[in-house]
C-alpha positions as CSV (number, residue, x, y, z in Angstrom):
1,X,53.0,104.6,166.3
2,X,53.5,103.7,169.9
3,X,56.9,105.5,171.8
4,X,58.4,102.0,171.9
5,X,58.2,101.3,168.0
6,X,59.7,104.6,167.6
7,X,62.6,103.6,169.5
8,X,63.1,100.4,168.1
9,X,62.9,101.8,164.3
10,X,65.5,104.4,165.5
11,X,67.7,101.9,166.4
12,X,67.3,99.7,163.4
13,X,67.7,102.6,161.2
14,X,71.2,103.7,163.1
15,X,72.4,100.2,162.7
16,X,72.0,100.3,159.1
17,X,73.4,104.0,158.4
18,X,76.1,104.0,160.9
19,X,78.5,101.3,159.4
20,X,78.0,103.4,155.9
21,X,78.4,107.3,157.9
22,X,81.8,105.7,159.3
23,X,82.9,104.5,155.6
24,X,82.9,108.2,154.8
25,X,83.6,109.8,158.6
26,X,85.9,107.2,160.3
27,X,86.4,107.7,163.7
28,X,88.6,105.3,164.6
29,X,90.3,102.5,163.1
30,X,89.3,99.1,163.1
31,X,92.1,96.5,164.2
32,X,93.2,94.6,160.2
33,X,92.6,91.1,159.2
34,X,95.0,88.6,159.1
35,X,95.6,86.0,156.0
36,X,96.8,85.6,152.6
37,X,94.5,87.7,151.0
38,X,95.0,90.9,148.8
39,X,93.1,94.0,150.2
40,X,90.4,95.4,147.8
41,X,91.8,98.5,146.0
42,X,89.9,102.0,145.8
43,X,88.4,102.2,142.1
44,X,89.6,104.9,139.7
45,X,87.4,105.9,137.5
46,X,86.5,106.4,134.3
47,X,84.3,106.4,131.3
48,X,85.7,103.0,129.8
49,X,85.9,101.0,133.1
50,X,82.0,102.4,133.5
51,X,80.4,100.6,130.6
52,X,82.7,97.8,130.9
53,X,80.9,97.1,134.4
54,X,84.4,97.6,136.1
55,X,84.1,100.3,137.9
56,X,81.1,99.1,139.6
57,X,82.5,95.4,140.4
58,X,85.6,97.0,142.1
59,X,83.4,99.4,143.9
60,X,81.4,97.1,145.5
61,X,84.4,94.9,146.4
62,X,86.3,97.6,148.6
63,X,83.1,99.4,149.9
64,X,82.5,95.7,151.4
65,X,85.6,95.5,152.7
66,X,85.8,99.0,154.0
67,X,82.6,99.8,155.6
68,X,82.6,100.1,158.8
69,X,82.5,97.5,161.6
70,X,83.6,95.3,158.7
71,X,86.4,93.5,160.5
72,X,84.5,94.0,163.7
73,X,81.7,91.8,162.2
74,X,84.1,89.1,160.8
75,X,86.1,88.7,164.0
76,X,82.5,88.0,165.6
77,X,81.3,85.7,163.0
78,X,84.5,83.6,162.8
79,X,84.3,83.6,166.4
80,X,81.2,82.3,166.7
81,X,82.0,79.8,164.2
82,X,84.7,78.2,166.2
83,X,83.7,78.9,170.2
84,X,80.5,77.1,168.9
85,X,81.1,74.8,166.0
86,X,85.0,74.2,165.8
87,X,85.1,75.8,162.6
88,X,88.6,77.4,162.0
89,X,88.1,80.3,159.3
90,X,91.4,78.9,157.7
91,X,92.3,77.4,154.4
92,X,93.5,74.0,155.1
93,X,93.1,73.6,159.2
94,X,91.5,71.4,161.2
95,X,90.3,71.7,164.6
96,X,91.1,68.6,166.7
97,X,90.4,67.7,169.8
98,X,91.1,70.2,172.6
99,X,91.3,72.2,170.0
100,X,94.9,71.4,168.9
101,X,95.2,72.7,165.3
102,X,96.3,71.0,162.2
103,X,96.7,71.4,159.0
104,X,94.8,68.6,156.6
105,X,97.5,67.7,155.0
106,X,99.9,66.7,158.0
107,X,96.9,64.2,158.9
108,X,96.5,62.9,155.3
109,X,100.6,62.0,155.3
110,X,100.4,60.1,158.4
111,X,97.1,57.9,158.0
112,X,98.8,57.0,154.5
113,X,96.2,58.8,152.2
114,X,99.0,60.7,150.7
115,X,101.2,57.8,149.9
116,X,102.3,58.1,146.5
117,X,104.1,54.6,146.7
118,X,107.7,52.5,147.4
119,X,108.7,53.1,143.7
120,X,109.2,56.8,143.5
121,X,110.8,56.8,146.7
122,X,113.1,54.2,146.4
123,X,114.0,55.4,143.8
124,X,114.8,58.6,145.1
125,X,116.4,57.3,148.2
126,X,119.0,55.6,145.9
127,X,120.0,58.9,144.4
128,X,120.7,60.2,147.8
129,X,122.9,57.2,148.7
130,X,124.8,57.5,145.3
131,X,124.6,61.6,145.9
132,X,126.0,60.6,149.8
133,X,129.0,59.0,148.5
134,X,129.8,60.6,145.7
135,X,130.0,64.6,147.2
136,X,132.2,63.0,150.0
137,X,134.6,60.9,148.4
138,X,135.3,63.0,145.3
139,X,134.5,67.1,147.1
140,X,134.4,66.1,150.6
141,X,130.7,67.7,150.8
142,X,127.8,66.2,152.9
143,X,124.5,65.9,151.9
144,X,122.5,65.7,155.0
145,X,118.7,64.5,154.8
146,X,116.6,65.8,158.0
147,X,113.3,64.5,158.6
148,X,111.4,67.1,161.0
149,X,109.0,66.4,162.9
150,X,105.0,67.0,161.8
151,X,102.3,67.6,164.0
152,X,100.4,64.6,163.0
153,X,103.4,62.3,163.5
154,X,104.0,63.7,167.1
155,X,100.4,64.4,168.3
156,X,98.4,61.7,166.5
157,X,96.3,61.5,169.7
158,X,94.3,64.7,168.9
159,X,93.6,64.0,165.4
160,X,89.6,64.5,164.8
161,X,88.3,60.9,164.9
162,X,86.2,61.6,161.0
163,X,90.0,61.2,160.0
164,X,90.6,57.3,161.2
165,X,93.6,57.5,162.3
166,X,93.6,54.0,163.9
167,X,93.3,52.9,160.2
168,X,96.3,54.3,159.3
169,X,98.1,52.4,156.3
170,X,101.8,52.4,154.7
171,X,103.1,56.4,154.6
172,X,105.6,57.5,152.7
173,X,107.6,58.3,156.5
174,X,107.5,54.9,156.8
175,X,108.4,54.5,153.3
176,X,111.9,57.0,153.7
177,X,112.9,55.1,156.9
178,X,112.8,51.7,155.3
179,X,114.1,52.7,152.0
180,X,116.9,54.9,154.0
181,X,118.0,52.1,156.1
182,X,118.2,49.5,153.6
183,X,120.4,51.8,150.9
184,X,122.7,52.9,154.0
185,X,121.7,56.0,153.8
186,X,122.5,58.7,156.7
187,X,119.5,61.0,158.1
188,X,118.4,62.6,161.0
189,X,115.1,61.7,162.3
190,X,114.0,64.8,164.1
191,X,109.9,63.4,163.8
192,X,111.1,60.4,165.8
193,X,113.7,62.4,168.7
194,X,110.0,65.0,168.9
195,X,107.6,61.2,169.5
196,X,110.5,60.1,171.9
197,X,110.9,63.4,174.2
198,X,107.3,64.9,173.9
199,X,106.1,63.4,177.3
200,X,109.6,64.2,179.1
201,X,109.7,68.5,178.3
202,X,109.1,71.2,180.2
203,X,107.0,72.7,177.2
204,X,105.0,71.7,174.5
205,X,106.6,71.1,171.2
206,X,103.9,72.2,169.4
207,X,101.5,75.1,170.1
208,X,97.9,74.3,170.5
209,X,96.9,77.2,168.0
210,X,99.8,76.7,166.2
211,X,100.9,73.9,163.1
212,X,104.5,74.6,163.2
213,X,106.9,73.4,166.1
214,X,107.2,76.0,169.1
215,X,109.7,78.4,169.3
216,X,110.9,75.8,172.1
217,X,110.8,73.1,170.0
218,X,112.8,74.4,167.0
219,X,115.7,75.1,170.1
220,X,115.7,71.2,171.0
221,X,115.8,70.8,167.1
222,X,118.6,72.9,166.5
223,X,120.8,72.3,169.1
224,X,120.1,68.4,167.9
225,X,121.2,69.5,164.1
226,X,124.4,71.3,165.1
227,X,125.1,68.2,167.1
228,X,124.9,65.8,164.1
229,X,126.5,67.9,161.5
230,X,129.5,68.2,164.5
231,X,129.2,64.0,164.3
232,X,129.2,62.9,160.3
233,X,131.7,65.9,159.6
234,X,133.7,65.2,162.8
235,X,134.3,68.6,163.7
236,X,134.0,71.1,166.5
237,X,131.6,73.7,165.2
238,X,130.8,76.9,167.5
239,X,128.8,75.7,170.6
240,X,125.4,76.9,171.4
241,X,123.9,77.5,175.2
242,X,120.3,77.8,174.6
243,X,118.6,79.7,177.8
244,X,114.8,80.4,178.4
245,X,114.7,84.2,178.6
246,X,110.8,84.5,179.2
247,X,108.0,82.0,179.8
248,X,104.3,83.3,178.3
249,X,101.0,82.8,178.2
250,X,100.8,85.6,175.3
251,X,102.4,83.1,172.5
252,X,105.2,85.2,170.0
253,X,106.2,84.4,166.3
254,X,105.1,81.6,165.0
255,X,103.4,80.5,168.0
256,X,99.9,81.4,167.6
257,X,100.0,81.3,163.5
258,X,96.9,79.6,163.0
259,X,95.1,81.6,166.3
260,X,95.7,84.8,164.1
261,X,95.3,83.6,160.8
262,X,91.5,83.1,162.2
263,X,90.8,86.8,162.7
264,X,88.9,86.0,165.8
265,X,88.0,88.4,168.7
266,X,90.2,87.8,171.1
267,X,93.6,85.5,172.1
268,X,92.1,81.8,172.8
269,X,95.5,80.6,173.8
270,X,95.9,79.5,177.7
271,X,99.2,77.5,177.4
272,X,102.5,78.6,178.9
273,X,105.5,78.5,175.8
274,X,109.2,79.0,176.9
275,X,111.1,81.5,174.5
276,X,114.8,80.2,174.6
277,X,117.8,82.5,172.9
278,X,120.7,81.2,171.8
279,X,124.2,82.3,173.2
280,X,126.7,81.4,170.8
281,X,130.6,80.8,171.9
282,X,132.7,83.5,170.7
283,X,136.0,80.9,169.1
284,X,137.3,82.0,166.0
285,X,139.6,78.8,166.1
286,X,136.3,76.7,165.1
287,X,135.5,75.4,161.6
288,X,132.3,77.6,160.4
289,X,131.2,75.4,157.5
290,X,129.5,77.0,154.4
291,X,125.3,75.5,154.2
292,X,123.0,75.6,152.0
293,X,119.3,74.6,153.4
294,X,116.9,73.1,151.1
295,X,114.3,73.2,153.5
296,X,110.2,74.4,154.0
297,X,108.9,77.3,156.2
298,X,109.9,75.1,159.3
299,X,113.9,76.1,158.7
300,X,112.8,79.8,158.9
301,X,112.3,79.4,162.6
302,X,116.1,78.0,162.6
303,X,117.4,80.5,160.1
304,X,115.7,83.2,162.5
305,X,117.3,82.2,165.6
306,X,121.1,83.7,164.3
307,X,122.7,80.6,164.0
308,X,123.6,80.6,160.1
309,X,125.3,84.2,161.2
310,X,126.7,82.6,164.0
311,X,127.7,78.7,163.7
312,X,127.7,78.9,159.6
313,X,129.9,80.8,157.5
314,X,126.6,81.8,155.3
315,X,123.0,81.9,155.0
316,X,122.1,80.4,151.6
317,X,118.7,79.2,151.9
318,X,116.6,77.6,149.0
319,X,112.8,78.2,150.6
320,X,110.5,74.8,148.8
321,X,113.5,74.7,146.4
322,X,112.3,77.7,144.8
323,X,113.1,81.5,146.4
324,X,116.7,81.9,147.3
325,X,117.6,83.4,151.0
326,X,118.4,86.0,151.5
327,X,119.1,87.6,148.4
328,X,114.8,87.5,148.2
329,X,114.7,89.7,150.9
330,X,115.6,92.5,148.9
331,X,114.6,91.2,145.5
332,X,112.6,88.3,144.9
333,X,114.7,85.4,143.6
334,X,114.0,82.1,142.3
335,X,116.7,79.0,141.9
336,X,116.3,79.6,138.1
337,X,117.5,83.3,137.7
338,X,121.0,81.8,139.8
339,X,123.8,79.1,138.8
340,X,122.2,76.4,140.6
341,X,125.8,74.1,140.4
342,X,127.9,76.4,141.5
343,X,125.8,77.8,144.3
344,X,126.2,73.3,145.4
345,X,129.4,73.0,144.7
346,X,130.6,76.4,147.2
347,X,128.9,74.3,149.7
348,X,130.6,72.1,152.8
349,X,127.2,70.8,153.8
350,X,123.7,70.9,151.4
351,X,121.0,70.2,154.1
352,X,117.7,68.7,152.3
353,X,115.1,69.3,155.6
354,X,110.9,68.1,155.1
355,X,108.6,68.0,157.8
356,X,105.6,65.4,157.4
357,X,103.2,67.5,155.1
358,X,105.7,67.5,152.5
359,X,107.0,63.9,152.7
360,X,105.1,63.4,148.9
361,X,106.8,66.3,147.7
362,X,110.4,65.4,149.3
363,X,113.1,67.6,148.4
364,X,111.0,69.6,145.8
365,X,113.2,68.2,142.6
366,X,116.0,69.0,144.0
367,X,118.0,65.4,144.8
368,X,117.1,64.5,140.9
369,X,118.7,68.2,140.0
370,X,122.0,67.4,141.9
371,X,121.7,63.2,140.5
372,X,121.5,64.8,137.0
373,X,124.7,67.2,138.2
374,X,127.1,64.8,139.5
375,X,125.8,61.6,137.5
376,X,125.5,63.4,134.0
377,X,126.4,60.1,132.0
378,X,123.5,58.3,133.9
379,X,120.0,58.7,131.6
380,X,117.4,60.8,133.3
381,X,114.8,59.0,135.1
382,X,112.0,59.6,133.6
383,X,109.5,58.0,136.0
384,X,111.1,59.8,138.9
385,X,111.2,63.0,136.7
386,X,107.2,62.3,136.1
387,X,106.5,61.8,139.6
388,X,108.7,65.2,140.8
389,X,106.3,66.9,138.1
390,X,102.9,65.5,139.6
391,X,103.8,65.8,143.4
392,X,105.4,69.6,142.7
393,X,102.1,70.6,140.8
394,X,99.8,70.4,143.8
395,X,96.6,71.3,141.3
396,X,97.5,68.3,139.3
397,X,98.4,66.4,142.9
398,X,94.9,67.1,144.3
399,X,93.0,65.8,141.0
400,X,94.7,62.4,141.5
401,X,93.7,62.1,145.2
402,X,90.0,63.4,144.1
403,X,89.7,60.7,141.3
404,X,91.1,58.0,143.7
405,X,88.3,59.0,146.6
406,X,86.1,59.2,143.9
407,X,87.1,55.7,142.5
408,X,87.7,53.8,146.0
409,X,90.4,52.7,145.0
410,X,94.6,53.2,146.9
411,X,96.2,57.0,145.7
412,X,99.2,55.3,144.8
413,X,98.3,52.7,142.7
414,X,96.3,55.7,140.9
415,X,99.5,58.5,141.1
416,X,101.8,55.2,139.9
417,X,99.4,54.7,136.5
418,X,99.7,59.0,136.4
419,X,103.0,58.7,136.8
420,X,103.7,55.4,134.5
421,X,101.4,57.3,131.5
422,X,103.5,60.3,131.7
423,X,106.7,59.0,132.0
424,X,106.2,57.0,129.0
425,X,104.2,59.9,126.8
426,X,107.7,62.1,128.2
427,X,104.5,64.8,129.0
428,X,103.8,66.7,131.8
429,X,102.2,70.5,132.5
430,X,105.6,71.9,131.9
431,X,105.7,69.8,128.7
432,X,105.0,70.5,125.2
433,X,105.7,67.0,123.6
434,X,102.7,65.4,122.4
435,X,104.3,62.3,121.1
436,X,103.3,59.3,122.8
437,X,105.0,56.1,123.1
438,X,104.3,52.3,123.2
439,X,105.8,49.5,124.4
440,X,105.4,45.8,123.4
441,X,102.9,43.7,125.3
442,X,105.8,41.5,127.7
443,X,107.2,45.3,128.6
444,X,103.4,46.6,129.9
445,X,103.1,42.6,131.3
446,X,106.2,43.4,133.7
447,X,104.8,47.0,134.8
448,X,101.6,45.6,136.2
449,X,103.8,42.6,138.0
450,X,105.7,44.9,139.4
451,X,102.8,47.5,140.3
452,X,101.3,44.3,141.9
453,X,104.6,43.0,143.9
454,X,105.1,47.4,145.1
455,X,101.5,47.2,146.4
456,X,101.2,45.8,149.5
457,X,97.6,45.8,150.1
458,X,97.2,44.3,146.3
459,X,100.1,41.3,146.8
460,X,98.1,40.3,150.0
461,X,95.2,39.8,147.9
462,X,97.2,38.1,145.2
463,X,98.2,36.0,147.8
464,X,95.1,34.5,149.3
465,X,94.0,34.1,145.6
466,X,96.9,31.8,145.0
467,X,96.3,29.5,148.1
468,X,92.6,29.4,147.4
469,X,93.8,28.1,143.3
470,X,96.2,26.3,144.8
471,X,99.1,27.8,142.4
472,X,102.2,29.8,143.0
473,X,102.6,33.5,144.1
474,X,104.4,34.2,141.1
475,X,101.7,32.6,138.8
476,X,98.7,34.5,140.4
477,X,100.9,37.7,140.0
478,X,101.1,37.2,136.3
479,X,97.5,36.3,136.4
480,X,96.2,39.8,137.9
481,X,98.7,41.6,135.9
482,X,97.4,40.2,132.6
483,X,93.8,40.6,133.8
484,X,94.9,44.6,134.0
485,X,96.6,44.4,131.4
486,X,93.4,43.4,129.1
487,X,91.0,45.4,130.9
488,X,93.4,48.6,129.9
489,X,94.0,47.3,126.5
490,X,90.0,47.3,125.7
491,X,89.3,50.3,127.6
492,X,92.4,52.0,124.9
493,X,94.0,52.6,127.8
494,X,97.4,51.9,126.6
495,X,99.1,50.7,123.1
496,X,100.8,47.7,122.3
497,X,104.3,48.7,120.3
498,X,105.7,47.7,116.5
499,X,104.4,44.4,114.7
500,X,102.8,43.2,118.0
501,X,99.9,46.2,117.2
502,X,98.6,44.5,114.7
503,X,99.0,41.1,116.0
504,X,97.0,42.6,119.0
505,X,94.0,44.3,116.7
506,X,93.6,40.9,115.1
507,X,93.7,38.8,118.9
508,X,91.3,41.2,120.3
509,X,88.9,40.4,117.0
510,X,88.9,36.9,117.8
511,X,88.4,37.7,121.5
512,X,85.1,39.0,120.3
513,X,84.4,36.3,117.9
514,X,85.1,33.5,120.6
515,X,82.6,35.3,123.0
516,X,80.0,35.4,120.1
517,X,80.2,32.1,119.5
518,X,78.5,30.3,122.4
519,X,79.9,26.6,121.5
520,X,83.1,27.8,121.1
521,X,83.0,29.6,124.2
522,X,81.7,26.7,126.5
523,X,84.2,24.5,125.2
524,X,86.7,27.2,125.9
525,X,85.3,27.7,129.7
526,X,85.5,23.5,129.9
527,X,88.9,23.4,129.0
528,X,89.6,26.6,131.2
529,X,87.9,25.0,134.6
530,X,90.1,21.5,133.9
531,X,93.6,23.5,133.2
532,X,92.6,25.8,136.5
533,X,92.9,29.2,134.4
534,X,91.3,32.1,134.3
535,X,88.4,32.0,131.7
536,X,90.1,35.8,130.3
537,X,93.5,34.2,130.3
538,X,92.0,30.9,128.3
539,X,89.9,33.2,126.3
540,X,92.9,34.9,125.0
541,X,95.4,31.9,124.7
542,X,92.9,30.4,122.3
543,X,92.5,33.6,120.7
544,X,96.4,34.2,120.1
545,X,96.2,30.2,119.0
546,X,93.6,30.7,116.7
547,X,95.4,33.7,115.3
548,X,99.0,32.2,114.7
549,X,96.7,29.3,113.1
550,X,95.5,31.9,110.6
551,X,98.7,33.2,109.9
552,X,99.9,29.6,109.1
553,X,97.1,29.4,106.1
554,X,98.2,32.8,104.7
């Protein structure tokens, strides 16, 4: 063996036993990985968790994760990944261009893919007006509705071109605006003040390697809020001097969240951020208002920044609607082990805050929770309810929007017939009741007119169809609707309710005897091209004919 070979095997063979010599001698330690990940614990062992295979399994798992050059090796590979592919090593992020970072589902809200439809949030939007006027006439309490901004919304321009966002179709933003303006409802548009100033700052709004606004934009956003709860309660809360203490190219908090979540090698940012600090004005004359902040991660920023010690009297925080602030810092706490009511009613101002990847989810239950509070002798919604329970359960969510891809056909349309189903069966995952119910056939009839008529994509189509048959809007409406209505009816789709069930078994028999029969069926087609109907529609109003004939003989 030649000097070289030597060499060269002595090297390969130190590259294979030194990572495994530093498992059990470390000499120094490796930098950690960043993520939502739980580290691999060291295996105990024993005689039981031996010949179950256990004790090998968990082994394996944190040997792998604690060898060395582990991390080393996947800083480099997730490097690698993204210097040369534009791979992020992220759940859930996308790389766009210039490398601005987003998370999927902010781009899926604004090109309309997540649109769950006008319906559910009409709806909803209607029990925020009532909500609105009810906590201010009767406890002098505002509910205030804050729209933040989303990345998407703000920087559509760098959103990866795969994603067509020129294409972009109704959103449910779109959807709160219209909805909100129509019912009179008062919000703060914080997505649209972010589109308006963005070209006019000093700093960006948004960190490249970040999905959340910058430390600088959350300022702008705050000082705004304060502002407009000073305006609809109109009065003088403590004023806040925000002043830019340091200006870095070495981004802080939650300014590089994605950048470390990567685990790459080194800090890709080259941006400048501005790091403002408030200075609040020391005035114990002014009104600190007790808030509560149903808000997402985006309010942490704001809740970090000392103005709920500072400008509020308190710092109740419900985080998605779920953990309580900041009682969960010690302990965690959910909205369910606490009196929910009374927590609302100790409140001068309940803040309901979403930023654009949440828009489907809006409010996480919460604005039907405080309806069915302050409006117990209304009913319960039950469509709303069943939409809250699909939107909430983001497993259940994601099977929809699969199915829909899958099917070509709108999300909403396809979350509206999820939604429709389980309202009406009164089941959901955190449901037990298997009962099902029917309605008659004039009840599912108005359903698919209105599903039609809440659709605009589907009412355009409706439309041409009428002018090309020459009939009215409303007609062709009824038409499609009753065509959907069949289609589900024979696929068992849905039930027709009380003595109409068996009327409905006996028309769908002579549906199939009619289409047996070819004399009766080219008379029926004759008859069907004079009259200008649908051959279905004539097929079944000679069917229903032939069966009230029947009934006549009996």
């Amino acid at each position: 063996m030649t000097l070289i070979k030597k060499i060269l095997l002595i090297l390969i063979l130190a590259v294979l036993t030194i990572p495994g010599l530093l498992y059990f001698y470390p000499l120094f330690e490796e930098k950690g990985l960043r993520g939502d990940f739980v580290p691999a614990k060291k295996p105990e062992f024993s005689l039981e968790n031996w010949f179950a295979g256990k004790f090998q399994a968990q082994a394996e798992e944190y040997v792998t994760e604690n060898i060395g050059f582990h991390n080393f090796l996947v800083r480099l590979n997730n490097q690698m990944n993204f210097s040369f592919f534009s791979i992020a090593a992220t759940e859930g992020v996308v790389v766009g261009k210039e490398n601005q970072m987003y998370e999927k589902d902010y781009i899926l809200e604004y090109t309309g893919e997540y649109f769950i439809g006008d319906v559910p949030i009409e709806k909803k939007v209607k029990q925020i007006k009532f909500l609105q006027d009810h906590l201010l006439e009767k406890y002098n309490k505002h509910l205030v509705i804050v729209f933040e901004p989303g990345k998407a919304e703000v920087m559509p321009e760098f959103i990866p071109d795969r994603y067509h966002p020129e294409r972009r179709t109704r959103t449910n933003y779109q959807a709160f605006l219209d909805f909100c303006n129509k019912n009179e409802v008062k919000y703060l548009d914080l997505n649209r003040f972010f589109i308006d100033i963005k070209d006019t700052v000093s700093y960006p709004l948004y960190p490249r390697y970040g999905i959340h606004w910058s430390i600088y934009g959350m300022s702008l956003a705050a000082d705004t809020l304060v502002k407009y709860l000073e305006h609809i309660t109109q009065k003088d809360l403590i004023d806040v001097k925000w002043e830019i203490k340091s200006v870095s190219s070495t981004p802080k908090e939650t300014d590089y969240d994605v950048g470390e979540s990567m685990n790459l090698l080194w800090n890709v940012n080259r941006d400048e951020y501005a790091y403002p600090v408030g200075i609040f004005e020391q005035n114990p004359e002014k009104w600190k208002p007790r808030v509560l902040a149903i808000a997402d991660s985006y309010y942490f920023n704001i809740y970090s920044s000392y103005i709920p010690e500072n400008v509020f009297a308190n710092r109740d925080f419900w985080y998605f609607g779920k953990r309580v602030f900041p009682i969960s810092y010690k302990t965690v706490t959910t909205i369910k082990e606490i009196n929910a009511e009374e927590a609302i009613q100790s409140q001068d101002i309940i803040l309901c805050m979403v930023t654009g990847r949440f828009l489907h989810r809006a409010f996480w239950e919460k604005i039907n929770m405080m309806y069915k509070i302050y409006n117990p002798d209304e009913p319960a919604d039950a469509l709303v309810e069943a939409y809250d329970a699909i939107t909430a359960y983001d497993e259940w969510f994601q099977k929809i929007y699969k199915e829909a891809k899958e099917k070509k056909m709108p999300f909403h349309i396809l979350i509206g017939n999820h939604a429709q189903y389980s309202a009406n069966k009164g089941k959901n995952p955190n449901s037990n009741n298997k009962q099902e119910k029917v309605l008659t056939r004039a009840q599912w009839l108005e359903i698919y007119v209105q599903q039609i008529k809440d659709n605009p994509t589907w009412l355009k189509k409706v439309e041409e169809k009428a002018k090309e048959q020459n009939i009215s809007l409303d007609e062709m409406i009824k038409k499609d609707a009753n065509w959907c209505l069949e289609d589900d009816l024979k696929n068992g789709k849905i039930k027709i309710a009380g003595i109409e069930k068996d009327e409905e078994i006996a028309v769908q028999a002579i549906i199939k005897e009619i289409k047996k029969n070819p004399k009766w069926l080219k008379h029926i087609e004759e008859k069907a091209k004079k009259e200008g109907k649908n051959i279905d529609e004539a097929i079944r109003d000679d069917a229903v004919w032939t069966y009230k004939d029947r009934q006549k003989g009996k």
